[in-house]
N, C-alpha and C positions, 0 to 999 in steps of 0.2 A: 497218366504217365504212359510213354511206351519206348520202348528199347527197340533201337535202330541199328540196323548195320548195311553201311554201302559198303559197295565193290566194284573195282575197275572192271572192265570187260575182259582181262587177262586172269581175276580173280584175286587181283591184290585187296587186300585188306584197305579202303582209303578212311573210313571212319567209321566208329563204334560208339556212340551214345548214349542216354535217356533223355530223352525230350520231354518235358513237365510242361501243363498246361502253362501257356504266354510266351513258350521258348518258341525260337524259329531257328531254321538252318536253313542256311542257303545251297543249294546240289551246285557243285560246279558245271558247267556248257563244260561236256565231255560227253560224248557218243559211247554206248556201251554199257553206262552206270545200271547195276540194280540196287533195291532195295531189301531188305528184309525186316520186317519190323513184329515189333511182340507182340505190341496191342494195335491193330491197323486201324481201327475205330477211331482209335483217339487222337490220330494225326487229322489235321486240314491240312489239304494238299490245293497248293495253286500253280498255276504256271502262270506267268509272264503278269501275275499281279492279279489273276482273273480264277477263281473257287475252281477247282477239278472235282470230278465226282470222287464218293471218300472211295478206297481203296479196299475196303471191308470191315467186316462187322467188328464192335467192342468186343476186345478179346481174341479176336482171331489171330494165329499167327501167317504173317503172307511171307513169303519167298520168295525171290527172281520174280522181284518186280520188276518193269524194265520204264528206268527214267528219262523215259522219252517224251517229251513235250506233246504230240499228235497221240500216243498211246495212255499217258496222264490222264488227257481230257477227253476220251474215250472211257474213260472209265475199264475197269477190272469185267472179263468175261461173266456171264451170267453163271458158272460155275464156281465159280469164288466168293 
């Protein structure tokens, strides 16, 4: 399981979840979106249908992710 929260690039609130193994959500084409998730591990992240590197380890919590397509698939800095 891991507990998600996006936000617009103004810092609105746009959705707050748990996403359980099999769930999927779709990020809306919006410039700006970050993530925040509880457990980063446990998400698979894809863009445009195609695997991204994971975003960090089980258990991690990541912050101002930024859901950007080119940035996605680049994977999370070597620091994270």
């Amino acid at each position: 399981d891991s507990w998600i929260q996006i936000r617009q690039a103004d810092g609105t609130l746009l959705a707050t979840l748990v996403l359980r193994e099999g769930d999927v959500y779709r990020v809306p084409d919006r410039p700006g979106l970050t993530l925040m998730a509880g457990n980063a591990g446990a998400l698979a992240v894809s863009v445009d249908g195609a695997p991204a590197p994971p975003i960090g380890a089980a258990g991690k919590v990541r912050r101002d992710v930024l859901l950007d397509p080119d940035a996605l698939r680049a994977g999370p800095p070597p620091s994270e």
